[in-house]
C-alpha positions as CSV (number, residue, x, y, z in Angstrom):
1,X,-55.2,9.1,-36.3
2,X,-53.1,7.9,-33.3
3,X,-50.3,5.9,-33.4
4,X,-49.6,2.2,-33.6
5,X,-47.3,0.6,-31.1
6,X,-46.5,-2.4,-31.1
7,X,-46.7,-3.9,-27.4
8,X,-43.0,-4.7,-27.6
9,X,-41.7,-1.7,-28.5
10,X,-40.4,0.7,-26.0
11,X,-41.8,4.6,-26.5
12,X,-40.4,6.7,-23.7
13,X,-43.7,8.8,-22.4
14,X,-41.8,12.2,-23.5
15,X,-41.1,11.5,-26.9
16,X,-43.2,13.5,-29.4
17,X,-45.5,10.8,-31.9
18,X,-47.4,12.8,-35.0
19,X,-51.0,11.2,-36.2
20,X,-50.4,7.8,-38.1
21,X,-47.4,7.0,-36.6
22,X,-46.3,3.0,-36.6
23,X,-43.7,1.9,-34.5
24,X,-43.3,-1.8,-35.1
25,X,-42.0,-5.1,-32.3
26,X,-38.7,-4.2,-30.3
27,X,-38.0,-0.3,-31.8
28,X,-37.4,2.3,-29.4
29,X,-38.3,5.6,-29.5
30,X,-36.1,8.0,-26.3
31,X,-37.2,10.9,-24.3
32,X,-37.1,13.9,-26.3
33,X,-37.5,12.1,-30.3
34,X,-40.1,13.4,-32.6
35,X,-41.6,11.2,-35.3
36,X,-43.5,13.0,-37.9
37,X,-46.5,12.1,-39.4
38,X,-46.8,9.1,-41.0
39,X,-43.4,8.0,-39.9
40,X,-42.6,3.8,-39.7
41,X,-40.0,2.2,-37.1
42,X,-40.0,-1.5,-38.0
43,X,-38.9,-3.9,-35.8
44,X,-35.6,-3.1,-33.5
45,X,-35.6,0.9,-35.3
46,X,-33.9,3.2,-32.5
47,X,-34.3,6.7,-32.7
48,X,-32.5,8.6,-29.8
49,X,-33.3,11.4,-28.0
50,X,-32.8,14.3,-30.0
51,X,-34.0,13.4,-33.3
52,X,-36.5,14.4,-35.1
53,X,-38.2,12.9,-38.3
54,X,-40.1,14.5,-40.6
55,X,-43.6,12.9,-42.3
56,X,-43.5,9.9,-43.6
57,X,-40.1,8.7,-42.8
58,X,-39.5,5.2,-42.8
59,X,-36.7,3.3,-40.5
60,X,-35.6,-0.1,-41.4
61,X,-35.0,-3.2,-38.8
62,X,-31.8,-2.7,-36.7
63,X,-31.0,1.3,-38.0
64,X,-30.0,4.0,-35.6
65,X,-31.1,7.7,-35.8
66,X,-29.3,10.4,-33.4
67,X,-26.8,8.1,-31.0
68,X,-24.2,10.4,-29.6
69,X,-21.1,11.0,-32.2
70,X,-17.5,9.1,-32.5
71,X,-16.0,12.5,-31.6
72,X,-13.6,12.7,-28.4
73,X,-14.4,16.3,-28.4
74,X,-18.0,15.4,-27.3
75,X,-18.9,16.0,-23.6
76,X,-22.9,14.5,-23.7
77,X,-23.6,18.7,-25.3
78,X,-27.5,19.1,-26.2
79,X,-27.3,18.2,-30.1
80,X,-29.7,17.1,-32.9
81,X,-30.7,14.7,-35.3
82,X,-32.7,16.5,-38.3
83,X,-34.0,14.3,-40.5
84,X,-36.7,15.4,-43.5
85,X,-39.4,14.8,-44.8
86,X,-40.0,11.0,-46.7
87,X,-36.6,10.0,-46.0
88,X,-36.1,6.0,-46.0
89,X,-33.3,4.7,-43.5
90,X,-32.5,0.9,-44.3
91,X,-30.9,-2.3,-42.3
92,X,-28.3,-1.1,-40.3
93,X,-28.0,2.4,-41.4
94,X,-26.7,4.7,-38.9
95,X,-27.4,8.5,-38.5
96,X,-25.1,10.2,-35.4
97,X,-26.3,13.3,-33.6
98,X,-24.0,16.3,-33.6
99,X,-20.9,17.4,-31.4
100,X,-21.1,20.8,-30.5
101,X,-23.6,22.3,-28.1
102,X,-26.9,23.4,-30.1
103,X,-25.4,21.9,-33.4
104,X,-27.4,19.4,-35.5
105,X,-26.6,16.6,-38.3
106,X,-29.3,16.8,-41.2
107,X,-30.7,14.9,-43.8
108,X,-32.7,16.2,-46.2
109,X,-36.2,15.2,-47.8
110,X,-36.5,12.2,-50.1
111,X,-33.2,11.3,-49.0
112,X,-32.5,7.4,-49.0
113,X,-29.7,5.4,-47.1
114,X,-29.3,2.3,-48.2
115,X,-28.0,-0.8,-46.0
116,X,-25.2,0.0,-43.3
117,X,-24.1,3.3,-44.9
118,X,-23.3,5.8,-41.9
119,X,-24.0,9.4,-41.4
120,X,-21.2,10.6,-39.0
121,X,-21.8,14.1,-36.5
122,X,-22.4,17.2,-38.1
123,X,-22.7,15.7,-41.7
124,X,-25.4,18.0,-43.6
125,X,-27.2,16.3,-46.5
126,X,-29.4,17.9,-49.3
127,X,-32.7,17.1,-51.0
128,X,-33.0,13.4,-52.7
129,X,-29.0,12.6,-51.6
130,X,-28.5,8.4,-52.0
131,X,-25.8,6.7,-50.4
132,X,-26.1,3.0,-51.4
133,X,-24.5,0.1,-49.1
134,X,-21.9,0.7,-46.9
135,X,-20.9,4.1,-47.9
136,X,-19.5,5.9,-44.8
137,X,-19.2,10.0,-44.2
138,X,-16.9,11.0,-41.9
139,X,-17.7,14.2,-39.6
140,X,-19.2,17.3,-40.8
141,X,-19.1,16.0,-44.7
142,X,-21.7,18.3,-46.4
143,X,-23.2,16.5,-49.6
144,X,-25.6,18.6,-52.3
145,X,-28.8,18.1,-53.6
146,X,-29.4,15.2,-55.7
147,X,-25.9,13.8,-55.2
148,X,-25.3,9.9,-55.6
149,X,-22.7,8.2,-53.2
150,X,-22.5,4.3,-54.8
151,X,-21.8,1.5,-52.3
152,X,-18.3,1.2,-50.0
153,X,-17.5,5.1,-50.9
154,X,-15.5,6.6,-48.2
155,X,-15.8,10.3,-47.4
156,X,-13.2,12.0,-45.5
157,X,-14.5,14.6,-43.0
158,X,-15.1,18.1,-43.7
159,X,-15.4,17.3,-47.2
160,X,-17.7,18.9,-49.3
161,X,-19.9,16.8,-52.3
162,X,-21.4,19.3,-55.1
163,X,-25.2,19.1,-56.0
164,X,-25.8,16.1,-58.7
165,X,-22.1,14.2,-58.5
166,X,-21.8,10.5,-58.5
167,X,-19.1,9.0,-57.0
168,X,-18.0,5.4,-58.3
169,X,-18.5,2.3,-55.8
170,X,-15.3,1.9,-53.9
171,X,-14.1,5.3,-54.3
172,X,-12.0,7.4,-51.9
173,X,-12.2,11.1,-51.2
174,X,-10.0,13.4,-49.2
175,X,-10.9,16.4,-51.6
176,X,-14.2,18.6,-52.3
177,X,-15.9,17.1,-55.4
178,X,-17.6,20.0,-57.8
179,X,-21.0,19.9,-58.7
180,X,-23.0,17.5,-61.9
181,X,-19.2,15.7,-62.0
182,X,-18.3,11.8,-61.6
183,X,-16.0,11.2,-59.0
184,X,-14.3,8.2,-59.6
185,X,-11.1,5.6,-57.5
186,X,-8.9,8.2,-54.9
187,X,-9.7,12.0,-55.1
188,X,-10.2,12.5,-58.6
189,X,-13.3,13.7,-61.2
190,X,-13.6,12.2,-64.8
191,X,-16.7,13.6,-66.7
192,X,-20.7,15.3,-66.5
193,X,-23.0,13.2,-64.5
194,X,-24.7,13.3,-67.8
195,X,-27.7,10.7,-67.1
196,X,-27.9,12.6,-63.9
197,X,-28.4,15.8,-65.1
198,X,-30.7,14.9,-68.3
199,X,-33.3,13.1,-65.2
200,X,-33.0,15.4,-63.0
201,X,-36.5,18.2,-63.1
202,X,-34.3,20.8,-61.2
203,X,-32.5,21.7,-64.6
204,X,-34.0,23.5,-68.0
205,X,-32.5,22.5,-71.0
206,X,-30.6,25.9,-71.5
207,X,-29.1,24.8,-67.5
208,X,-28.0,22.0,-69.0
209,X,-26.4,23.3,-72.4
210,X,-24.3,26.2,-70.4
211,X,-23.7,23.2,-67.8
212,X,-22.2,21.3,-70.8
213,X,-20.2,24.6,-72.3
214,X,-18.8,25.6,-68.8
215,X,-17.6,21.9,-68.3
216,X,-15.6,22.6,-71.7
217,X,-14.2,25.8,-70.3
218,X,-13.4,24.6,-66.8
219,X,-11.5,20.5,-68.0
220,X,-10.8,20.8,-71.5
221,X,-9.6,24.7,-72.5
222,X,-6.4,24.6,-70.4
223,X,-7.2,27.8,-68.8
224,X,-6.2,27.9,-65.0
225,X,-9.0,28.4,-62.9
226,X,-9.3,31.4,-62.1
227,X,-9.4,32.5,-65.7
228,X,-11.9,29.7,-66.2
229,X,-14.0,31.1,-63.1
230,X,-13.4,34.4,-64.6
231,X,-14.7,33.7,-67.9
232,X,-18.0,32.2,-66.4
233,X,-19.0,34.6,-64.3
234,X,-18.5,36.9,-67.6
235,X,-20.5,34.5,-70.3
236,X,-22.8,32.6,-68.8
237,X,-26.0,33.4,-67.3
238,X,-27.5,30.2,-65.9
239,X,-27.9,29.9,-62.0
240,X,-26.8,26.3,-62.1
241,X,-23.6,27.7,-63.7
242,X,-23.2,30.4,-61.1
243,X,-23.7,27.5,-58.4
244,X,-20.7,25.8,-59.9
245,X,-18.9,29.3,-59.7
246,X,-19.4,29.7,-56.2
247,X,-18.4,26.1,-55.0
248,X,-15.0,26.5,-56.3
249,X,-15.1,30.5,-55.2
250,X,-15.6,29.1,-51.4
251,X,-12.9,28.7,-49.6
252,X,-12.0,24.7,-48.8
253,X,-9.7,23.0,-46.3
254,X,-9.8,20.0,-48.7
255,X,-9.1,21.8,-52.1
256,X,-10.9,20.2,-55.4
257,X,-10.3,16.8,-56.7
258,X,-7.8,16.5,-59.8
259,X,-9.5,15.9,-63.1
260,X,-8.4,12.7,-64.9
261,X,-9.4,12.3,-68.5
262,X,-10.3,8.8,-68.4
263,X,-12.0,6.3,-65.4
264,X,-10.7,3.3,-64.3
265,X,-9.5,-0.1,-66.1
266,X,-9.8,2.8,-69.2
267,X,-7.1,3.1,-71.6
C-alpha cells in the first residue's frame, strides 16, 4: 500500500502521497502536491506545489502539472492545480496553476492530454475532454464535457467550448463554440458532432433526435436567434436541448462562432 519512489526522484517531505502511488527516476513531486491513489509520475514528471491529482492519474516523461501561470498580473498568490480522477498527462504536456488568490485551474476525470498540448491559468475542463498534440488554451478557456480539441487547435482566452464539439486540427478560435457542433479553420461551426453524439452514453436516443430537430431550427430555418432560442425553449423538452439554450442565453465576451455551410477544401 505505500508508495514507490524511485531513489532518483525528488519527493519533498510535505507533499501528500495516497496508497499505491509510483513515482518513477528523476520526477519531482513539491511541498504542498497531492497524488491520489494510484497515481504514476514516470520519469522527469513535475508536479508543483499546489496540485493535486486525483486516483489513478497518470503523468508522462517531461510533463508539468501546476507551475505558476504566464500571467503578468500574477504576484506568487496561493493558487491550485485540480486535476481529476484517471486523467492521463502525456510527453511534454503542461498544466499551469491559476492567477488569482484562492483560484484554481481544473481538469476533469477521464480527461486525456495528449503530447505538448498546454493548459494555461484558470482554464476549467469537463469530464472525458481530449486535446490531442499541441493544442494550446489560452487563460481561463472553459471546455465542456466530452469535447474534442484535434492537434495544433488554438484557443483564445476566455473562450468558452460547448459539451461534445470537435474542433478540426489546425483550427483557430477567438469565439464561444456551441455545444455537439464541429468547429472547423478560424472561428466558425459547420455541422452535428454526429459520431460524437451517437457514442457518447450521456445521450438517450430522444436527446439526440430533439438535438438533431433543434440543430434544424437554430442553422437551417433562417430564424434569428432569438426567435430560434424562443421556439426551443417552447417545443422541446430534452435537457440536452435546454443545455444548448442556456449556452447561447449566457452572456459572452467572445460571442458565438459564425455558421458556415460547408468545411474546408469543400465546394
Amino acid at each position: 500500500m505505500s508508495a514507490r519512489i524511485h531513489p532518483s526522484a525528488h519527493v519533498d517531505p510535505q507533499a501528500e502521497l495516497g496508497p499505491d502511488v509510483e513515482i518513477g527516476p528523476m520526477a519531482t513531486v513539491e511541498a504542498g502536491a497531492k497524488l491520489g491513489r494510484g497515481t504514476r509520475l514516470l520519469s522527469r514528471a513535475h508536479v508543483c506545489s499546489g496540485a493535486e491529482l486525483g486516483e489513478g492519474c497518470v503523468v508522462h516523461m517531461n510533463a508539468i502539472v501546476g507551475h505558476m501561470p504566464q500571467d503578468f498580473a500574477y504576484k506568487g498568490e496561493a493558487t491550485r492545480t485540480i486535476i481529476g480522477a484517471r486523467v492521463t498527462i502525456r510527453e511534454n504536456a503542461t498544466v499551469h496553476r491559476a492567477s488569482g488568490e484562492g483560484h484554481a485551474t481544473e481538469v476533469g476525470e477521464g480527461s486525456l492530454l495528449m503530447v505538448g498540448s498546454h493548459v494555461a491559468h484558470n482554464c476549467k475542463l469537463g469530464r472525458n475532454v481530449i486535446l490531442a498534440n499541441g493544442a494550446v488554451l489560452a487563460g481561463h478557456v472553459q471546455v465542456g464535457d466530452g469535447a474534442f480539441i484535434s492537434g495544433n487547435v488554438v484557443i483564445h482566452q476566455f473562450v468558452r467550448v460547448g459539451r461534445y464539439a470537435i474542433l478540426s486540427g489546425g483550427s483557430r478560435f477567438g469565439m464561444d463554440i456551441p455545444p455537439y457542433l464541429i468547429g472547423d479553420g478560424t472561428n466558425a461551426v459547420t455541422s452535428l458532432n454526429r459520431i460524437g453524439l451517437r457514442r457518447s452514453k450521456d445521450f438517450t436516443d430522444t436527446d439526440r433526435e430533439q438535438i438533431k430537430a433543434a440543430y434544424k431550427v437554430l442553422y437551417r430555418s433562417g430564424m434569428d436567434l432569438p426567435l430560434a432560442l424562443e421556439f426551443l425553449r417552447r417545443d422541446f423538452t430534452s435537457p440536452a436541448v435546454a443545455h444548448w439554450v442556456e449556452f447561447y442565453e449566457k452572456t459572452s465576451p467572445r460571442g458565438f462562432c459564425r455558421y458556415k455551410a460547408n468545411r474546408r477544401g469543400e465546394e
